[in-house]
VEXDREN-2710 file (C-alpha; in Angstrom, 1 decimal):
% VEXDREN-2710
k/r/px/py/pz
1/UNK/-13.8/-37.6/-24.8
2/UNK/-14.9/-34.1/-25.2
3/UNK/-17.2/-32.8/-27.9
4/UNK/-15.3/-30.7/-30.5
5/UNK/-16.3/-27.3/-30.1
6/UNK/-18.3/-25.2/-32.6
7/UNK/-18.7/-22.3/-31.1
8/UNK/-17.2/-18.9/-32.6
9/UNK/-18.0/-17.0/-30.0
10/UNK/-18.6/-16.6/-26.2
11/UNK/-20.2/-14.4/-23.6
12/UNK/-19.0/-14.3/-19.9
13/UNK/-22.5/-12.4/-17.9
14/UNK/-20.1/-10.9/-14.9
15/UNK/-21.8/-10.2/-11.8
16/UNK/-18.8/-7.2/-11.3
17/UNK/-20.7/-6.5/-7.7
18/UNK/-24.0/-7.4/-6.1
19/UNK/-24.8/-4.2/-4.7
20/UNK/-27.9/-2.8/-5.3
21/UNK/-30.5/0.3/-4.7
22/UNK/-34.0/-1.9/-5.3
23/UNK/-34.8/-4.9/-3.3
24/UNK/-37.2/-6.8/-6.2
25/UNK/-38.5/-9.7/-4.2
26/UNK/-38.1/-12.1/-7.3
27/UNK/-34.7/-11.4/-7.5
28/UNK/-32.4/-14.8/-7.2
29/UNK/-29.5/-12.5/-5.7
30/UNK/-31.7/-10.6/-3.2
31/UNK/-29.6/-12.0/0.3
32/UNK/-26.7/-10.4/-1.4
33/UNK/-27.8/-6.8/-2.7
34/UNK/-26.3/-4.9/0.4
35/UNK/-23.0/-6.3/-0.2
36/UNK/-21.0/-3.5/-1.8
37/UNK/-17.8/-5.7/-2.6
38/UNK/-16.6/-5.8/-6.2
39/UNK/-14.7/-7.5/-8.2
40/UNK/-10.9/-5.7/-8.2
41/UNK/-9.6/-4.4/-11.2
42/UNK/-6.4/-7.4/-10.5
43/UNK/-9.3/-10.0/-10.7
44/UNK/-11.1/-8.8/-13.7
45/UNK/-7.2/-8.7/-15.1
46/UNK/-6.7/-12.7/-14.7
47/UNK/-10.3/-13.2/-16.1
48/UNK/-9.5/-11.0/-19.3
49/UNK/-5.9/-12.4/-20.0
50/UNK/-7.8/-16.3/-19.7
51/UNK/-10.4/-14.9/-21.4
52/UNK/-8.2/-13.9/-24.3
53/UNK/-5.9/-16.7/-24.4
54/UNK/-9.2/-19.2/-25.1
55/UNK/-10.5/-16.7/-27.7
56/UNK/-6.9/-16.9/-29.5
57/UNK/-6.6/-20.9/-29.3
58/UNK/-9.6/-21.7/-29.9
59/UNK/-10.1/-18.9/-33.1
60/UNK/-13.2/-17.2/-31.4
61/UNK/-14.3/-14.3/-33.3
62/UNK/-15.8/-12.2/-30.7
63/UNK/-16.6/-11.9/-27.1
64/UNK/-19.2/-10.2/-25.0
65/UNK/-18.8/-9.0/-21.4
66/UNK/-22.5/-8.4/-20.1
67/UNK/-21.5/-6.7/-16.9
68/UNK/-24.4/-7.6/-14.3
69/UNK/-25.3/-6.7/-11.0
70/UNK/-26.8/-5.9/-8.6
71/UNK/-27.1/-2.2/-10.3
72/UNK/-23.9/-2.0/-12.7
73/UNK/-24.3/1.8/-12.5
74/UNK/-23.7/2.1/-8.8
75/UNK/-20.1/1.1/-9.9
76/UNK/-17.9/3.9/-10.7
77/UNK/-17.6/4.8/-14.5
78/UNK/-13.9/5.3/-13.7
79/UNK/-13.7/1.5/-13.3
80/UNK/-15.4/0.5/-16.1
81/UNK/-13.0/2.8/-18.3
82/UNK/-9.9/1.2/-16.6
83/UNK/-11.2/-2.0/-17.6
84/UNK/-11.8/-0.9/-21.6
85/UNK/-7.3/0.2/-20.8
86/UNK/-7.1/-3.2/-19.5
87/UNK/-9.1/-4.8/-22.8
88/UNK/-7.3/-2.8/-25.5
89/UNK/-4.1/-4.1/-23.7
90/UNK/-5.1/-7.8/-23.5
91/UNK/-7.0/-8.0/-26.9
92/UNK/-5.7/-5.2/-29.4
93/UNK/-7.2/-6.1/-32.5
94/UNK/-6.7/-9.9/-32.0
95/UNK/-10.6/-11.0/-31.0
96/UNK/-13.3/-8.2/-31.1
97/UNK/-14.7/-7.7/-27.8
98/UNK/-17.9/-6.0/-27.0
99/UNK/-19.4/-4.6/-23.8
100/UNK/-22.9/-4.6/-22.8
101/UNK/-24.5/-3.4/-19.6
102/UNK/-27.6/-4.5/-18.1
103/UNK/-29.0/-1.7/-15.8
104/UNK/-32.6/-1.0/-13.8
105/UNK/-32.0/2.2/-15.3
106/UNK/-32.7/4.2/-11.8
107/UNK/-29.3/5.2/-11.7
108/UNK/-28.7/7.3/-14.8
109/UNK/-26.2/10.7/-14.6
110/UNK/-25.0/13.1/-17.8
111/UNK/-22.2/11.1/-17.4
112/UNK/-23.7/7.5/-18.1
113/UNK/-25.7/8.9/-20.9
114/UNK/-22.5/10.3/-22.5
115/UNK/-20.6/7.1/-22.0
116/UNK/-23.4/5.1/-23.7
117/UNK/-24.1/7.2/-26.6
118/UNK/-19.9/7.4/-27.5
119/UNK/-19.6/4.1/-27.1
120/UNK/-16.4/4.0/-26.2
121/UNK/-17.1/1.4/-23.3
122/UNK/-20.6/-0.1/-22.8
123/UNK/-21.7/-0.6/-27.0
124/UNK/-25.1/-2.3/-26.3
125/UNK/-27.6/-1.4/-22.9
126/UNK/-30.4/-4.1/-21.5
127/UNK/-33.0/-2.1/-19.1
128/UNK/-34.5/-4.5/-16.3
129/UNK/-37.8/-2.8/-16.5
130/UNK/-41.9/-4.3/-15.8
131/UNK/-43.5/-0.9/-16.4
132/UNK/-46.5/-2.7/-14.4
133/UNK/-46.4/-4.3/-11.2
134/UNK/-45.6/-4.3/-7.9
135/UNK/-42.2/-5.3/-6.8
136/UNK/-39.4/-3.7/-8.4
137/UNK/-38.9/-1.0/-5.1
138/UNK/-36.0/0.3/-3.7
139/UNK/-34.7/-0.1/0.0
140/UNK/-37.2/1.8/1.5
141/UNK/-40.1/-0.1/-0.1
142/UNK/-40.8/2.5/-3.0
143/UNK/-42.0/2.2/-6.1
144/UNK/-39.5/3.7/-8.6
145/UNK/-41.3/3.3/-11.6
146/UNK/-41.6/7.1/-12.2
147/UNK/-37.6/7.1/-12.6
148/UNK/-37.6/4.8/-14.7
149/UNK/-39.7/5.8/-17.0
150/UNK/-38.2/9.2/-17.3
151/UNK/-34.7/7.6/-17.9
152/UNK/-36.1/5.7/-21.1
153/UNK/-37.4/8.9/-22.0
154/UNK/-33.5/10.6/-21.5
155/UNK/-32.4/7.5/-23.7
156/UNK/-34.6/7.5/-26.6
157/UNK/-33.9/11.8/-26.7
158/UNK/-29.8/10.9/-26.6
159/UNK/-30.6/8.2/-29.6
160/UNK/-29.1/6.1/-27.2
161/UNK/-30.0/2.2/-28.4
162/UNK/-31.1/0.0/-25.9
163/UNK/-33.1/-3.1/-25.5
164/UNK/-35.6/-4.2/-22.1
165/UNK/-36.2/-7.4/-19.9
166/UNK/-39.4/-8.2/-17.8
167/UNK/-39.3/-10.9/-15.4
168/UNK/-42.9/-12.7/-16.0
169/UNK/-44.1/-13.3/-12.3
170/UNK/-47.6/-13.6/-11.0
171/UNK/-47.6/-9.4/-10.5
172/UNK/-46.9/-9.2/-14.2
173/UNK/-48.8/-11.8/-15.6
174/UNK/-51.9/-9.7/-15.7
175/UNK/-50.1/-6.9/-17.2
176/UNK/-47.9/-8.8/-19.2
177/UNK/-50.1/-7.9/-22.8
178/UNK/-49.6/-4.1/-21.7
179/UNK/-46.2/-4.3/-20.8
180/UNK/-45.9/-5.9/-24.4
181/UNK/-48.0/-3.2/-26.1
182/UNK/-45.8/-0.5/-24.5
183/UNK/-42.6/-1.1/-25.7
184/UNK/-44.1/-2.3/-29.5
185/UNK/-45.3/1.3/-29.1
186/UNK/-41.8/2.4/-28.6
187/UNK/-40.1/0.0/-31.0
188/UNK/-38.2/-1.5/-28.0
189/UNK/-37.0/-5.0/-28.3
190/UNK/-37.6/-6.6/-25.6
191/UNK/-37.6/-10.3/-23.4
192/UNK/-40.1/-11.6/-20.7
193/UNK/-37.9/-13.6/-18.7
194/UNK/-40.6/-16.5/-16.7
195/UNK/-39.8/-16.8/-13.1
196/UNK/-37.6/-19.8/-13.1
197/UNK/-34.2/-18.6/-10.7
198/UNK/-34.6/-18.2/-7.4
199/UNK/-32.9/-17.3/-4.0
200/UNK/-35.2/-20.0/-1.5
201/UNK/-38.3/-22.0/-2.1
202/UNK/-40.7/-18.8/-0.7
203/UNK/-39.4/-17.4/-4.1
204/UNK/-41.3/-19.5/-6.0
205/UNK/-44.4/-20.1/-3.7
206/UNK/-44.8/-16.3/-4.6
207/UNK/-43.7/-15.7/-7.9
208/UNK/-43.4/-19.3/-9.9
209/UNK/-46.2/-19.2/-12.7
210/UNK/-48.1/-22.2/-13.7
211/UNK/-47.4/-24.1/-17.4
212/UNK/-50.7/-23.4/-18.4
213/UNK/-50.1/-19.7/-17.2
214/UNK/-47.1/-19.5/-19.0
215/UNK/-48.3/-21.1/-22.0
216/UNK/-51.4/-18.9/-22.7
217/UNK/-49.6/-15.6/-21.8
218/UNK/-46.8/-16.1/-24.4
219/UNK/-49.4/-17.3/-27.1
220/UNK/-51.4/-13.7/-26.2
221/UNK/-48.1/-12.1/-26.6
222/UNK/-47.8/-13.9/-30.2
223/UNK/-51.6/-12.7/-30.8
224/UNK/-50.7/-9.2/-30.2
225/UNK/-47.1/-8.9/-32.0
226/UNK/-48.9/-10.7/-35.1
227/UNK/-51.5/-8.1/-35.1
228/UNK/-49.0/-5.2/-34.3
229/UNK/-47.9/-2.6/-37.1
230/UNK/-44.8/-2.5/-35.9
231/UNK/-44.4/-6.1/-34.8
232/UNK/-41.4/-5.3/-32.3
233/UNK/-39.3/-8.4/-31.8
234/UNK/-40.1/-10.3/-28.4
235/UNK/-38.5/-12.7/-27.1
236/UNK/-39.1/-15.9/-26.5
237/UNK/-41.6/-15.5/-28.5
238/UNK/-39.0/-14.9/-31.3
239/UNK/-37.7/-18.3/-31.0
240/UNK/-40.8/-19.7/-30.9
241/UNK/-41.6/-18.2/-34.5
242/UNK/-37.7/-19.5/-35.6
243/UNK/-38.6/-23.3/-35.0
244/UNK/-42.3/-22.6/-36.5
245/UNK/-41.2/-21.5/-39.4
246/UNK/-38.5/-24.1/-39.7
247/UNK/-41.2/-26.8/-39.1
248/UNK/-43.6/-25.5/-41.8
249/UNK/-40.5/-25.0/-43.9
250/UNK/-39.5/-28.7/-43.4
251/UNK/-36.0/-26.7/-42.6
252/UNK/-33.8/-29.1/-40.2
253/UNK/-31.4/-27.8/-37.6
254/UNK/-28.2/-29.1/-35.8
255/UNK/-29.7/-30.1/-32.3
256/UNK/-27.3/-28.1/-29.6
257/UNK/-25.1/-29.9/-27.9
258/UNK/-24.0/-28.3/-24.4
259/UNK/-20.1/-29.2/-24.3
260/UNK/-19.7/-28.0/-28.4
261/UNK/-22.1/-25.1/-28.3
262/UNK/-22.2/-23.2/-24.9
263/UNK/-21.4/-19.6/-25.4
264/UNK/-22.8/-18.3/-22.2
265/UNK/-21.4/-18.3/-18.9
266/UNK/-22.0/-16.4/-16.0
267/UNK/-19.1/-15.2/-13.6
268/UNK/-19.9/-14.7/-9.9
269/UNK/-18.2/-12.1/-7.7
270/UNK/-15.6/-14.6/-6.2
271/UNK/-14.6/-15.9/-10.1
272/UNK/-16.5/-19.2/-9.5
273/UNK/-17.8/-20.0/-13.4
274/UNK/-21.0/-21.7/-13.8
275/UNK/-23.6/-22.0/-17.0
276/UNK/-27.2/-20.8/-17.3
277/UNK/-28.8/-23.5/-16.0
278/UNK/-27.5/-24.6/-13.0
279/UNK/-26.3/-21.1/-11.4
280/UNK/-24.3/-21.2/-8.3
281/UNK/-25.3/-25.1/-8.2
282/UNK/-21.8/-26.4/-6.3
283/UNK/-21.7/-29.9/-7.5
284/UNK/-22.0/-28.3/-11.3
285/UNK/-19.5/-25.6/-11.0
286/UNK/-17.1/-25.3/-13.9
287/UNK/-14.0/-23.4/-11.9
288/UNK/-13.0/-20.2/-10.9
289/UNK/-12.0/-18.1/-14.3
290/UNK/-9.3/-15.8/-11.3
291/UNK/-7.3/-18.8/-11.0
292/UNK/-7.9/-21.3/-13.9
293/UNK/-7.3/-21.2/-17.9
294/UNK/-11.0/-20.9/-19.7
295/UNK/-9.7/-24.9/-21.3
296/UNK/-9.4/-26.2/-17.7
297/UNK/-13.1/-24.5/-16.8
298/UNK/-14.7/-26.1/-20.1
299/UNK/-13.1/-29.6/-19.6
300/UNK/-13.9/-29.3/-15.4
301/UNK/-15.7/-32.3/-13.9
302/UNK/-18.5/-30.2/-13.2
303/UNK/-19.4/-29.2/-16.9
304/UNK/-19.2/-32.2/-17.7
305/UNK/-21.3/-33.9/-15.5
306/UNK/-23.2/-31.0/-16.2
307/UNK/-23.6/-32.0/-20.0
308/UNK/-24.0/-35.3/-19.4
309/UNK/-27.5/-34.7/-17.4
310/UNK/-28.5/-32.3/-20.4
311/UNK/-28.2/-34.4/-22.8
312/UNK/-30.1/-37.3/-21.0
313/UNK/-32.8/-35.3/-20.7
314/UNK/-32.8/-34.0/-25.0
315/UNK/-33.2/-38.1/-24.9
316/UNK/-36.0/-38.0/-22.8
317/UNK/-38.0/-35.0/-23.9
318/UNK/-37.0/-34.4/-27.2
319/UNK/-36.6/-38.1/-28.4
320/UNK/-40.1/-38.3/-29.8
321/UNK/-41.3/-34.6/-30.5
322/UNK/-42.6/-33.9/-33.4
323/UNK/-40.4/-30.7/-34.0
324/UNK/-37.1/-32.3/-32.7
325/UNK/-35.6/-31.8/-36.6
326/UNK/-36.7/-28.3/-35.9
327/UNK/-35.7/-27.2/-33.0
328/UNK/-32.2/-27.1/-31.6
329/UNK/-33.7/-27.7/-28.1
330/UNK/-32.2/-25.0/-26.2
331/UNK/-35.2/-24.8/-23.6
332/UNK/-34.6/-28.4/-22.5
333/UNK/-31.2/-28.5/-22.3
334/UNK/-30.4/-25.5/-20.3
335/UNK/-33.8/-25.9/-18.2
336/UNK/-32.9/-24.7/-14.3
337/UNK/-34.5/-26.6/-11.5
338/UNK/-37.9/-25.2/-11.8
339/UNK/-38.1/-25.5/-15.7
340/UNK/-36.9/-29.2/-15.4
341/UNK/-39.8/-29.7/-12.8
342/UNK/-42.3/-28.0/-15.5
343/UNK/-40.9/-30.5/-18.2
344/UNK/-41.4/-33.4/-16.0
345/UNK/-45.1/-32.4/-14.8
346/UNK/-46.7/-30.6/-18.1
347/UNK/-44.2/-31.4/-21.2
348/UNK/-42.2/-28.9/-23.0
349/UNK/-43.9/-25.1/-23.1
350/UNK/-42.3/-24.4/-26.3
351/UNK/-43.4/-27.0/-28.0
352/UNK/-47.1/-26.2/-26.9
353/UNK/-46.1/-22.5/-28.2
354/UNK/-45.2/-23.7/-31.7
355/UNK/-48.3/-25.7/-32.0
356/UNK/-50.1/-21.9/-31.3
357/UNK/-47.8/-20.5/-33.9
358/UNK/-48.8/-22.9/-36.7
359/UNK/-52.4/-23.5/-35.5
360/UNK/-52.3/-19.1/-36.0
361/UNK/-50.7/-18.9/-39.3
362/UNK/-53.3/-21.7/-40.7
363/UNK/-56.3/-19.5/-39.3
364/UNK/-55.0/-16.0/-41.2
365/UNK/-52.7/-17.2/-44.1
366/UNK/-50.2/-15.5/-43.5
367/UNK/-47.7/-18.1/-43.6
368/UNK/-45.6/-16.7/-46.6
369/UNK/-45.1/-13.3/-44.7
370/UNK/-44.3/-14.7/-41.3
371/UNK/-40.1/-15.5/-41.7
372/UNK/-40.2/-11.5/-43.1
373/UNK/-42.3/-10.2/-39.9
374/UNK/-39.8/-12.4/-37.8
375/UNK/-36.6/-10.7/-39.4
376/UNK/-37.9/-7.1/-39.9
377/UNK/-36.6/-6.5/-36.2
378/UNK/-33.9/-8.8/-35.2
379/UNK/-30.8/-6.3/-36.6
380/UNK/-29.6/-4.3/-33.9
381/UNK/-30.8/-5.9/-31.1
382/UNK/-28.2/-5.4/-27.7
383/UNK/-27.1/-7.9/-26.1
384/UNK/-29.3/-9.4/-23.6
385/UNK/-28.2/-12.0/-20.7
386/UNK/-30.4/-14.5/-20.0
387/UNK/-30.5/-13.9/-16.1
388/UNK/-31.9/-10.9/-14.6
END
């Protein structure tokens, strides 16, 4: 029997086309970036009517469409506006529906920066962005970091909102303070997203970071956003201060519970549905959202069997943790392959983080001011998928 669901909302990350103009060698999609299919406006129809017809059944409040890539902007804008005709259609004012972007930002016209700042399509904008580092080039091998940079700058002239990811590799990790100092200097929210997805095994005999690594980084990252002025929110740090502060709280929290609460699911070019943690993973494949109700994909064999695994392993890692009233365990239920093989060989690195959080607050006292730092910079924030 199925969990009853408690979610009020959902978010479907759409890979609309893998296409591409950089050829990042961490990047889990990188056999596919020369393909310049898309999804066809028919397809992203279906998904929108089953998309709807869940939100309306199941009294969802909102939905977000994080449309993915690839490069998002190498689609053209005409298509994205025929899609917000096909969404006032299918929704009217029955479910709110939001539509973020997630962009490498090298790719930026007059005409994207007017469509962002009205709104009228795209109402939140993540930037996949390292600032430092070695392997975000573009198909001739080159650097475009200078683009980049200027397009941020185009962005923050136009008043244009927007927040940024950084994929925490071994190029970044020596960087990964600066990169952190940069955008606190800006006031841009921002996520380091650790190397966990990959396309082959080379992947992560080049990029995969060590717990240890991980561990330390993130805690310097703490060090320097407790010390900031402006103490920019950074995630996962951020949700490392939540549980923290619940713990020294004594606050208790509903542990998450993958059939009830998943809200995020990621849509591949061909309609095949999967979640977070096991992307493009066949034998865990929820349906195909072009040719299946979003009730049949939840229920599908796949999810389940999905779930089922997850939750064996909150058992097994979270059973006996001290924070496990705290902490909703989000990391250890949607681990991916590589975060599952971190668990198994060197614990839970969110758990070490929280230990860091508390052992800081204890050495400067500032306990009582900690959950107001935390919330200073959590309104506003876009939209950010999870996957880069």
């Amino acid at each position: 029997m199925l969990t009853p669901a408690r979610r009020r909302t959902a978010q479907y990350v759409v890979k609309i086309s893998k296409y591409c103009n950089l050829r990042c060698t961490y990047c889990y999609e990188f056999a596919e970036l020369g393909r310049k299919h898309r999804m066809s406006l028919e397809q992203i129809a279906t998904m929108l009517r089953h998309a709807a017809e869940h939100a309306e059944a199941n009294q969802l409040e909102s939905i977000d469409f994080v449309w993915h890539g690839g490069e998002p902007f190498l689609v053209p804008i005409e298509i994205y506006e025929s899609i917000g005709e096909l969404q006032r259609e299918i929704f009217g004012e029955r479910v709110a529906c939001q539509n973020v972007v997630q962009s490498n930002l090298t790719v930026l016209t007059d005409r994207h920066v007017e469509l962002l700042r009205s709104q009228r399509f795209f109402q939140g904008l993540g930037v996949s962005f390292d600032v430092y580092g070695d392997q975000r080039v573009d198909t001739k091998g080159q650097l475009r970091t200078d683009t980049v940079l200027k397009n941020i700058e185009r962005l923050i002239e136009a008043e244009i909102p927007f927040g940024v990811i950084t994929v925490l590799a071994r190029n970044t990790l020596p960087h990964a303070r600066a990169i952190y100092r940069f955008f606190d200097s800006l006031g841009l929210r921002c996520r380091f997203l650790p190397f966990y997805l990959s396309a082959e095994d080379s992947q992560i005999n080049v990029h995969a970071l060590t717990f240890e690594e991980m561990v330390r980084t993130l805690n310097d990252i703490f060090d320097d956003w407790l010390a900031s002025e402006k103490a920019t929110t950074v995630h996962p740090v951020q949700e490392h201060l939540e549980v923290a502060i619940d713990v020294m709280a004594g606050a208790q929290r509903i542990p998450y519970d993958k059939l009830a609460d998943e809200i995020v699911f990621l849509v591949n070019t061909d309609g095949s549905v999967h979640g977070t943690a096991d992307a493009y993973n066949p034998h865990h494949a929820y349906g195909n959202i072009f040719k299946e109700p979003v009730d049949t994909i939840l229920s599908s064999p796949g999810r389940v069997r999905a779930a089922a695994e997850a939750d064996e392993r909150y058992q097994r890692y979270c059973g006996q943790c001290p924070f496990k009233a705290h902490c909703p365990g989000h990391f250890v239920v949607d681990a991916t392959p590589e975060q599952r093989k971190m668990l198994a060989e060197s614990g839970c690195p969110l758990r070490a983080a929280v230990e860091h959080v508390i052992k800081r607050v204890d050495e400067t006292g500032l306990g009582s001011l900690l959950p107001e730092r935390a919330a200073a910079g959590q309104s506003k924030t876009p939209a950010l998928a999870t996957l880069l």
